[in-house]
C-alpha positions as CSV (number, residue, x, y, z in Angstrom):
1,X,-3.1,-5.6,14.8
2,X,-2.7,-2.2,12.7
3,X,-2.3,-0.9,9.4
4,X,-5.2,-2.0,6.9
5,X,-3.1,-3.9,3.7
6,X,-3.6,-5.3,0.5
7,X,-7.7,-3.9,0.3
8,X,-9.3,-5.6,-3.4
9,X,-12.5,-5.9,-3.8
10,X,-12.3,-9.2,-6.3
11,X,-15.0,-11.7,-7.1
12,X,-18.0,-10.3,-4.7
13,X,-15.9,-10.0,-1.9
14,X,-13.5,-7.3,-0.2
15,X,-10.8,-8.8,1.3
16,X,-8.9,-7.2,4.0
17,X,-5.4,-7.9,4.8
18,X,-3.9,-6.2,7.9
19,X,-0.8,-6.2,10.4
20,X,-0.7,-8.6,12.5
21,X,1.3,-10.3,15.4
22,X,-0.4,-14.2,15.5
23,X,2.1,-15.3,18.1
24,X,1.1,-12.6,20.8
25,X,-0.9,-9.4,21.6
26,X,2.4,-7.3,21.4
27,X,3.8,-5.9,18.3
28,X,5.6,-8.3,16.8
29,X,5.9,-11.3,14.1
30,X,4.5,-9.0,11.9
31,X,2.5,-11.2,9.7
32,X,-0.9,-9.9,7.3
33,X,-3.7,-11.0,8.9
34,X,-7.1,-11.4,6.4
35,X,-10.6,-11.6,6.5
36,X,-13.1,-11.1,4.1
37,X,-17.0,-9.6,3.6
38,X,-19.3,-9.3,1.2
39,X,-20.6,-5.8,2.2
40,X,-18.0,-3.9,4.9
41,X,-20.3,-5.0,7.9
42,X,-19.9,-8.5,8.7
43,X,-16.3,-10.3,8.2
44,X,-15.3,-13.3,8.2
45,X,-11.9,-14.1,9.8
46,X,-9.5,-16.6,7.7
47,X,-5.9,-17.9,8.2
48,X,-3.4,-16.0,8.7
49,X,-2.2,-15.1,4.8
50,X,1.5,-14.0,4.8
51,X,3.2,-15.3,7.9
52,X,6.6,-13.1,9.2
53,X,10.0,-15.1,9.2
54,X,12.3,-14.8,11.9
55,X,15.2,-13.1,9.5
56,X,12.2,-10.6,8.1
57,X,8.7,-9.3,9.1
58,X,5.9,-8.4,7.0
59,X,5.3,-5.0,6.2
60,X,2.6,-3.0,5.0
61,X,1.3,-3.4,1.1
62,X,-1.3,-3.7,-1.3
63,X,-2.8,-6.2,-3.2
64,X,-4.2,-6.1,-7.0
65,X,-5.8,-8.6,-9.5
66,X,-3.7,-9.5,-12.1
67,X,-7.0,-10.2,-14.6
68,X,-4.3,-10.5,-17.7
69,X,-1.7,-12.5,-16.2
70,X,0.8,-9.7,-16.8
71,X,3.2,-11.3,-14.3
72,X,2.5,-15.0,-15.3
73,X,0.6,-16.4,-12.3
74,X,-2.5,-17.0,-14.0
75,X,-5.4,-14.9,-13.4
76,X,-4.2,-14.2,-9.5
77,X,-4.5,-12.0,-6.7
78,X,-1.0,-10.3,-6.4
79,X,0.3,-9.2,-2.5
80,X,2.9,-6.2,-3.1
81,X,4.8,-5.9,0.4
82,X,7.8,-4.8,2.3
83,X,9.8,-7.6,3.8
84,X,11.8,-5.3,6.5
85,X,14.9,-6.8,8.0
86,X,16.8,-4.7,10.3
87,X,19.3,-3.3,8.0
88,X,17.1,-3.0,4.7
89,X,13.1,-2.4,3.6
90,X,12.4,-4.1,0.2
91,X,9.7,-5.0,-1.5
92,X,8.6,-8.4,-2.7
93,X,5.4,-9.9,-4.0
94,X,3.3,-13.2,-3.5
95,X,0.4,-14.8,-5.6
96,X,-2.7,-16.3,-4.7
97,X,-5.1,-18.5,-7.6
98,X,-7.6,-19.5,-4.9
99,X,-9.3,-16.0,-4.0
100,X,-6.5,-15.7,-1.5
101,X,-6.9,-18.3,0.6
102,X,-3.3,-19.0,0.3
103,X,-0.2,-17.2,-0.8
104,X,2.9,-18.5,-3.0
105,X,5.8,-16.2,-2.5
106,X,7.9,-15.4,-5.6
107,X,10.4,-17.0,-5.8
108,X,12.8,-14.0,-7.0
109,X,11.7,-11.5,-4.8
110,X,12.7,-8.9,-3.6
111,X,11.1,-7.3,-6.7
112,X,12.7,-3.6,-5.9
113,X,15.3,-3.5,-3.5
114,X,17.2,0.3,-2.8
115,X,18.8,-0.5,-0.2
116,X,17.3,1.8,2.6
117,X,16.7,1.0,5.8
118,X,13.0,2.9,5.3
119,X,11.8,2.4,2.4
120,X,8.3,0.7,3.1
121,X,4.5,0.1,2.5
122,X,4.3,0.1,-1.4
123,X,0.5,0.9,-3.7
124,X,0.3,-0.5,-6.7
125,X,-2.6,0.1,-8.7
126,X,-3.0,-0.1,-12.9
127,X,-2.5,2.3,-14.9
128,X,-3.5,1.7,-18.4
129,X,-2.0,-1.5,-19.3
130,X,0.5,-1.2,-16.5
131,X,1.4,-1.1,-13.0
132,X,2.7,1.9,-11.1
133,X,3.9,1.9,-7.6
134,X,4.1,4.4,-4.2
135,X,6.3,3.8,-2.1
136,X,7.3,5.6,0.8
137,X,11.0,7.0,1.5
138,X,10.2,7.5,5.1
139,X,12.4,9.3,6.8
140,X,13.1,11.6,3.6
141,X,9.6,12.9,3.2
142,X,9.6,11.4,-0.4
143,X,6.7,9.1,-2.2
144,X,8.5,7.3,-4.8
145,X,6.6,6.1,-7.9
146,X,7.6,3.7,-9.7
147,X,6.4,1.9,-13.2
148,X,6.0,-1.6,-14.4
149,X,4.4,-3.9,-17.4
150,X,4.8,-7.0,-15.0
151,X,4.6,-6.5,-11.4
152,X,8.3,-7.9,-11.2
153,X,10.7,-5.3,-12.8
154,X,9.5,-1.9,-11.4
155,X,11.4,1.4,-12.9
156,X,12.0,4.7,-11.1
157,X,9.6,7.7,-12.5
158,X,10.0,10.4,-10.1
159,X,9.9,11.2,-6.4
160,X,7.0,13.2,-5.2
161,X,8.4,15.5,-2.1
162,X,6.9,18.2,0.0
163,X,9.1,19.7,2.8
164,X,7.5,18.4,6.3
165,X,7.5,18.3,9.9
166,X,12.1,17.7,10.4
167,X,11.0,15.1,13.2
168,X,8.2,13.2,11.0
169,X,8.3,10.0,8.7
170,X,5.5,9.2,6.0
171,X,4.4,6.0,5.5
172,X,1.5,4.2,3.7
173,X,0.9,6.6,0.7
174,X,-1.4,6.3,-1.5
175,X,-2.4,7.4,-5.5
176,X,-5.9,7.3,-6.7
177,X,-8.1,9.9,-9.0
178,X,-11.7,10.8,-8.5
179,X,-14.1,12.7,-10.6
180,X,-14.5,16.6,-9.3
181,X,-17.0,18.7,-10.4
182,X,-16.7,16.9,-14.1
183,X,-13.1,16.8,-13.9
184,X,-10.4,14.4,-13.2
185,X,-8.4,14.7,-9.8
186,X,-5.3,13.0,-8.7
187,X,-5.0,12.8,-4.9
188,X,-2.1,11.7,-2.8
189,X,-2.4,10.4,0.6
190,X,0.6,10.6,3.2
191,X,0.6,9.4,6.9
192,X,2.6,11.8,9.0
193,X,4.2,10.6,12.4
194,X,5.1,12.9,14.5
195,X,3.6,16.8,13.3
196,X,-0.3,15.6,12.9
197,X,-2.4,18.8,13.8
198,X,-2.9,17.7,17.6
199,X,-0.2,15.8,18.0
200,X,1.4,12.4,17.0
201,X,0.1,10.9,13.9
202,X,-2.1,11.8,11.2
203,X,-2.9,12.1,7.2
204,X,-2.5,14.4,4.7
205,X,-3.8,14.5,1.7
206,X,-2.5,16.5,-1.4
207,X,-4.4,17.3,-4.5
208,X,-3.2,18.0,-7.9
209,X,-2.0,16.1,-11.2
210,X,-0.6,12.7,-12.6
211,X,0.8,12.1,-15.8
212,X,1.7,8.4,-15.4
213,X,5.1,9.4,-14.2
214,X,4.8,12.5,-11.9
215,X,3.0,13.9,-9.2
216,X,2.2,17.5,-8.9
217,X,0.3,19.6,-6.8
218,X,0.4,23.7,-6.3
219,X,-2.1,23.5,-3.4
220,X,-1.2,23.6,0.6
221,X,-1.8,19.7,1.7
222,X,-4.7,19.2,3.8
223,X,-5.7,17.2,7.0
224,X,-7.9,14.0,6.1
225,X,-9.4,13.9,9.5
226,X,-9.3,16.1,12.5
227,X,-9.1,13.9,15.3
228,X,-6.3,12.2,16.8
229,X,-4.1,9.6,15.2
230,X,-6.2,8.5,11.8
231,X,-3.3,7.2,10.2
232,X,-2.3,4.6,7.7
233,X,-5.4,4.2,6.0
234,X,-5.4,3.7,2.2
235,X,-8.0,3.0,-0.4
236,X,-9.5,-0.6,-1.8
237,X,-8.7,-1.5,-5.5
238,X,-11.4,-2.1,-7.9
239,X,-14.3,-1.0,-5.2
240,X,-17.0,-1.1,-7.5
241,X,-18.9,2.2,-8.1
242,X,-22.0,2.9,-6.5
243,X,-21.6,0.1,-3.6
């Protein structure tokens, strides 16, 4: 198991969804794993939620409550992830109306397709009344964003870029704000493989501005951790302040 997916916090719980092989302990069948807690200690392991297909495994993601039924699933917890074939990375979405104890895929999907071969582990979080998306262009040092009302038809806003390591990829980025010193911050996370400060893999994180359609920043990025290999982590949507 690897990369933390889909973290909500919705209806007293935080769920936990996660990369994982349930065929073997190889990487492999990639499939989101889930478990749940009602205070980040103890867990509670539960089915496996989004099980990889033999034509396409199941990439990294997010997940978000859809509280106004802006996609028309009801009032249902939304999976955003890549569905990675060999020749193409795109993103599709599944809905859960039972606190996620089990997924419907949609039937439509993929939801934003480029056709790139990496082009992987989308964020979605609201903004406002709507929806924007991260999503990584790997291999081209990029963090797309994207924009939607309904979770189904996403629009291109900008590409967020910073020139990197030649011999690196990001993956699992991630947009959130948090209140410094009175004001409003914007930070973008990246996870860098290869060019991490010792070695192998890491995360930067860059501070600066959002305006709903682009990121910018006119600060040097900065290592989220100093050890070796903290990598793909991302933050929960809707953690409730002060827990």
């Amino acid at each position: 198991m690897n990369d933390p997916n889909g973290l909500l916090w919705h209806d007293e719980e935080y769920h936990l969804f996660y990369q994982h092989n349930p065929h073997g302990n190889l990487w492999g069948n990639m499939s989101w794993g889930h478990a749940v807690s009602k205070d980040l200690i103890k867990w509670e392991e539960l089915p496996v939620a989004i099980e990889g297909r033999t034509e396409a495994g199941i990439f990294s993601g997010s997940a978000v409550f859809d509280a106004d039924d802006t996609a028309g699933f009801g009032s249902a917890i939304i999976a955003i992830y890549t569905s990675a074939t060999k020749e193409n990375q795109a993103q599709h979405i599944a809905y859960s109306i039972d606190k996620g104890r089990t997924f419907t895929r949609y039937e439509s999907n993929p939801v934003l397709d480029e056709n790139m071969l990496d082009f992987r582990d989308p964020k979605v979080f609201k903004y406002g009344k709507e929806w924007r998306m991260v999503v990584a262009k790997s291999k081209e040092h990029k963090a797309a964003i994207y924009s939607s009302m309904n979770l189904k038809e996403w629009r291109h806003e900008s590409d967020f870029y910073y020139a990197d390591t030649v011999e690196s990829v990001w993956e699992c980025p991630d947009l959130f704000s948090l209140e410094v010193d009175g004001k409003l911050a914007w930070v973008m996370l990246v996870s860098v493989n290869p060019g991490a400060h010792k070695g192998g893999s890491g995360t930067k994180y860059f501070v600066g501005d959002f305006d709903g359609k682009v990121f910018t920043t006119s600060q040097e990025p900065q290592w989220l951790d100093w050890g070796r290999d903290n990598y793909a982590g991302v933050t929960y949507n809707d953690a409730p302040r002060g827990k």
